[in-house]
C-alpha positions as CSV (number, residue, x, y, z in Angstrom):
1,X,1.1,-14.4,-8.8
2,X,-0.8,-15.9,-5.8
3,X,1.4,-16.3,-2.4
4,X,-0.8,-18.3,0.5
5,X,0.1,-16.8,4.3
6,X,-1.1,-18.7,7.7
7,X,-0.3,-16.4,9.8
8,X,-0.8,-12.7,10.3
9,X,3.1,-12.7,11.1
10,X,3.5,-14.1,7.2
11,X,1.8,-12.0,5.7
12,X,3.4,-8.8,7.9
13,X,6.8,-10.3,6.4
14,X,5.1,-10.7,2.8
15,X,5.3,-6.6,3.1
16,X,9.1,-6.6,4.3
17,X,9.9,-8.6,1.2
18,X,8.1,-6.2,-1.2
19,X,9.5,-3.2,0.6
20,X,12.7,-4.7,0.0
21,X,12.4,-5.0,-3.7
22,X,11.4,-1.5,-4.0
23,X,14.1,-0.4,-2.3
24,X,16.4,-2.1,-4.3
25,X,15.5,-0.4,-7.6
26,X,16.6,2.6,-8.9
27,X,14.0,4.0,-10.6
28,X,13.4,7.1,-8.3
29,X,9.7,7.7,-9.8
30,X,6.5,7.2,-7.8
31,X,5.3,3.7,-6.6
32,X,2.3,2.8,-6.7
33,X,0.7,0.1,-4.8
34,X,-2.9,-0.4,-4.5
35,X,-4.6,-2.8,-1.6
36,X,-8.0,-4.4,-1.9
37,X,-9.8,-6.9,-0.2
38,X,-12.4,-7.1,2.8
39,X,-12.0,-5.8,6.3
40,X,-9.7,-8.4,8.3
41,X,-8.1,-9.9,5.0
42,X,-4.4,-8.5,6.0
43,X,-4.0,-5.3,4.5
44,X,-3.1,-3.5,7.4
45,X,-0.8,-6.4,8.7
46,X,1.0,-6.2,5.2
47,X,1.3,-2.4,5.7
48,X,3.2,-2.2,8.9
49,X,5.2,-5.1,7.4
50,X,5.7,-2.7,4.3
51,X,6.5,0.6,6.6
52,X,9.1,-1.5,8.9
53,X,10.8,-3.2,5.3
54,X,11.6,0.8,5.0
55,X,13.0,1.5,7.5
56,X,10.0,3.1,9.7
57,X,10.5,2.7,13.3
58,X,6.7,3.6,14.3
59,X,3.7,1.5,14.7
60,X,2.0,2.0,11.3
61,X,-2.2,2.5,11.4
62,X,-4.7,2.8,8.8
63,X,-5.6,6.4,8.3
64,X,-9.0,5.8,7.9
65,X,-10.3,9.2,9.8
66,X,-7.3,11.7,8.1
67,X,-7.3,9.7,4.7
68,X,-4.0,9.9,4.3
69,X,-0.3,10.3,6.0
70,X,3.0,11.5,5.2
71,X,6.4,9.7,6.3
72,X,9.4,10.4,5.7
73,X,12.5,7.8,4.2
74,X,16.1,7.7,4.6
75,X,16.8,6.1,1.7
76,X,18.4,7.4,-1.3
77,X,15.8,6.2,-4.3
78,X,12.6,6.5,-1.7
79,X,12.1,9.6,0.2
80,X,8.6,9.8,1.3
81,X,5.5,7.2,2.3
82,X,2.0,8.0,2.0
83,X,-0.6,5.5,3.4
84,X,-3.8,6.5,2.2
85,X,-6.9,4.9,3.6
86,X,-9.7,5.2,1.0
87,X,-12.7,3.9,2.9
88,X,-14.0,6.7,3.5
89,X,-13.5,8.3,-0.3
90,X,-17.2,8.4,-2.2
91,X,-16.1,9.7,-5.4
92,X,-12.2,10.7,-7.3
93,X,-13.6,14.3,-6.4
94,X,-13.4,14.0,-2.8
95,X,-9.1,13.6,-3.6
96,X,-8.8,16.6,-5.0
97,X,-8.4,19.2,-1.7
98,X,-6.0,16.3,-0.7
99,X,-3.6,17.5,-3.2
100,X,-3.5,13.8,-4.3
101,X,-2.7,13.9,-8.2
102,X,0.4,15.8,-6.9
103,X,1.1,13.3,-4.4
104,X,0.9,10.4,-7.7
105,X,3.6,12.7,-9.5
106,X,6.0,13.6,-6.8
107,X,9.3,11.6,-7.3
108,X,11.1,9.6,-4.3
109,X,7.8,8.5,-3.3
110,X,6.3,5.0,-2.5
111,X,2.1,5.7,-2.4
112,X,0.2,2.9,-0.2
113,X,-3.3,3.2,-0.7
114,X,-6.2,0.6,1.1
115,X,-9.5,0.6,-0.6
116,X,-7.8,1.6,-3.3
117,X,-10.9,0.1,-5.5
118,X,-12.7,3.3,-4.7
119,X,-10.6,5.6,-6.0
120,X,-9.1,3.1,-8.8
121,X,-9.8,5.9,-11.6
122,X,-7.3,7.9,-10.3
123,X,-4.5,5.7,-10.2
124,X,-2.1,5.4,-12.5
125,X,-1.7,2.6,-14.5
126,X,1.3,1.0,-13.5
127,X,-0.2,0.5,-10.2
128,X,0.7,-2.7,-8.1
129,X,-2.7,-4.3,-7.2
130,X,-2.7,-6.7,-3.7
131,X,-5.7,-8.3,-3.3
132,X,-6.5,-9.9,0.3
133,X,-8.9,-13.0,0.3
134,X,-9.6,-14.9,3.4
135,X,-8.5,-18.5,3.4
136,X,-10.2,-21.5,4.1
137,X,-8.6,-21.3,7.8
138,X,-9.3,-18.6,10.3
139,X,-5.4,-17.2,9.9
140,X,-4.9,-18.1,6.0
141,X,-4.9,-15.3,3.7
142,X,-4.5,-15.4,0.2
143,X,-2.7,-12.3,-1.6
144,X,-2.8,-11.8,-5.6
145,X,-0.5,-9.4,-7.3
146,X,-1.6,-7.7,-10.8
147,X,-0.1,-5.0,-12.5
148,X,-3.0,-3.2,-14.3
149,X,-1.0,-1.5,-17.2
């Protein structure tokens, strides 16, 4: 499915539809959603649209310098967010004093990753792919969703 934005504010609401939809279900296992796409394309504009869809309060920023942070959700199926910032990953190994396969298996838990590409071994394989592509227009983004499974 492709959905065209013109505006970062469009695409920042894009995220506060999905986060509805997740929150909707009832399937308490992890969720998995993977975000690709060059620097400036919208992923971090979708994220803070995604983190305030939840419920979160605070300004969401890419962890790119801690790789990865923890918030919590008051909501009975979702309990946790992590927004992992991959940029800086080289190789699947570097995730493993991150704890991060336990992260993938803990239930309650919604698991945001940008440059998820890098680490796209690791992932399981009912991840939700976004991919950000910059439109024709300085503000136009274009964002594809795939399941990979």
């Amino acid at each position: 499915m492709k959905i065209l934005s013109d505006s970062p504010a469009k695409t920042k609401q894009l995220g506060i539809l999905l986060a509805k939809e997740i929150l909707r279900t009832a399937d308490n296992g992890p969720v998995v959603i993977a975000l690709r796409g060059n620097l400036g394309a919208g992923k971090t504009a979708f994220t803070q649209g995604l983190a305030q869809g939840l419920g979160l309060k605070r300004r969401i920023t890419s962890p790119t310098f801690v790789i990865f942070r923890h918030y919590r959700l008051n909501n009975k199926n979702h309990k946790h967010l992590f927004h992992v910032d991959a940029y800086r990953i080289k190789k699947t190994s570097d995730l493993i004093p991150l704890n991060f396969k336990e992260i993938l298996s803990l239930p309650q838990s919604i698991i945001l990753i940008e440059w998820a590409e890098k680490i796209k071994g690791a992932l399981p394989r009912k991840t939700v792919w976004l991919e950000f592509r910059h439109g024709r227009k300085e503000n136009e983004r274009t964002v594809i969703f795939k399941t990979r499974g």
